[in-house]
C-alpha positions, 0 to 999 in steps of 0.5 A: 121294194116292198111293193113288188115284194108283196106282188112276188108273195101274192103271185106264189100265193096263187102257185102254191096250187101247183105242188101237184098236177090238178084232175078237175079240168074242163072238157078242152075247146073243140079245135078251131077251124083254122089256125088262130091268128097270132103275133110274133115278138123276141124277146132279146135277152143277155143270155139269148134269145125267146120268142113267143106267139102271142095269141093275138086272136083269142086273147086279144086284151092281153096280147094287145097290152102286151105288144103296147110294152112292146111297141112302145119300148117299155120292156127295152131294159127291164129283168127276168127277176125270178125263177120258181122251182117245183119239184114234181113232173118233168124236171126242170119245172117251174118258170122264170118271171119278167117285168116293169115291176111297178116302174112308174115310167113304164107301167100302164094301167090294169087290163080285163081279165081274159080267163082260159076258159074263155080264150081256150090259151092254156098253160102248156109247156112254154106257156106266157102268161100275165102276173097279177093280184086280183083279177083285172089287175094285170099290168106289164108282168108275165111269166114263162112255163117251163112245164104244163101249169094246168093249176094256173087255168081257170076252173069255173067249177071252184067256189073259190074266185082265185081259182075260178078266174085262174091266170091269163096265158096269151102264147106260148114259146117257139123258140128259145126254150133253151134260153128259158131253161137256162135263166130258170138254171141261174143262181138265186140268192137265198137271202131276197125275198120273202115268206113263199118268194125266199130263195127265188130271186136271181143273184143277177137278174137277165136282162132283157135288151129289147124286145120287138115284134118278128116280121114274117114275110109271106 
């Protein structure tokens, strides 16, 4: 518990950046000839389902992780644990956060950091995208925008390396953002938690039941 307590507290450490929209971003990629290629996974939960397109193209490090959870069924039980409220912009705002938490009979090991700046996968509304402690220690945590976190992008113009390196989005939801809205809705229990993390535990994590590649038919 103190572990993934100490996770929570790292990664709202990372968030505090998002009490106001940042203005210094980088000039946005020119757009892609054609559409990236992506994969598609649900998400099945207990209260519906979430399905995202994982760029599988332009962040493939982190896409390939996660769809090894996937394939390998080591997301088939866990939670949907927290749901971090903020209170500027369009409301609801915030995300809700999913994972093995440090489970030994599922977590893998770490992955290379695949920066925004590089991937050009931003944090819009919708957005997944990986937890972490430092960079390149990403494992089988992510988390769900449920508004535009450009706070959460790399800026490579920060002398601060957090900053700079940002986090790793690698999709973002198609369907299912009702879903997203209404585990972010759930009663928290305001006694879970600690420092920056109080009050944003859920009362009864939502499970998620499976979660399993889309085939599309062509």
């Amino acid at each position: 518990m103190a572990a993934m307590i100490n996770r929570f507290a790292l990664f709202a450490l990372g968030l505090m950046l998002l009490t106001a929209p940042t203005a210094a971003q980088e000039r946005p990629a020119a757009p892609p000839a054609s559409e990236p290629e992506t994969t598609l996974v649900v998400l099945e939960t207990t209260m519906g389902n979430i399905t995202v397109a994982l760029e599988t193209e332009r962040a493939p490090v982190t896409t390939a992780n996660f769809l090894r959870y996937v394939d390998e069924k080591r997301f088939d039980g866990i939670v949907f644990y927290r749901a971090m409220p903020l209170d500027w912009g369009e409301q609801p705002n915030g995300l809700i956060q999913a994972g093995v938490q440090y489970d030994p009979k599922r977590v893998l090991d770490p992955i290379a950091h695949e920066p925004t700046d590089e991937t050009g996968v931003k944090h819009v509304k919708g957005a997944i995208s990986m937890a972490r402690f430092a960079p390149g220690t990403a494992t089988g945590d992510f988390s769900i925008m449920l508004q535009e976190q450009p706070g959460m992008d790399a800026d490579p113009k920060s002398e601060d390396p957090e900053l700079r390196a940002g986090f790793a989005a690698f999709g973002h939801v198609v369907d299912g953002m009702d879903v997203v809205y209404a585990i972010h809705a759930a009663p928290t229990d305001p006694d879970k938690g600690e420092g920056w993390m109080k009050g944003q535990i859920l009362a009864d994590p939502v499970k998620i039941v499976k979660a399993r590649r889309v085939n599309v038919s062509k």
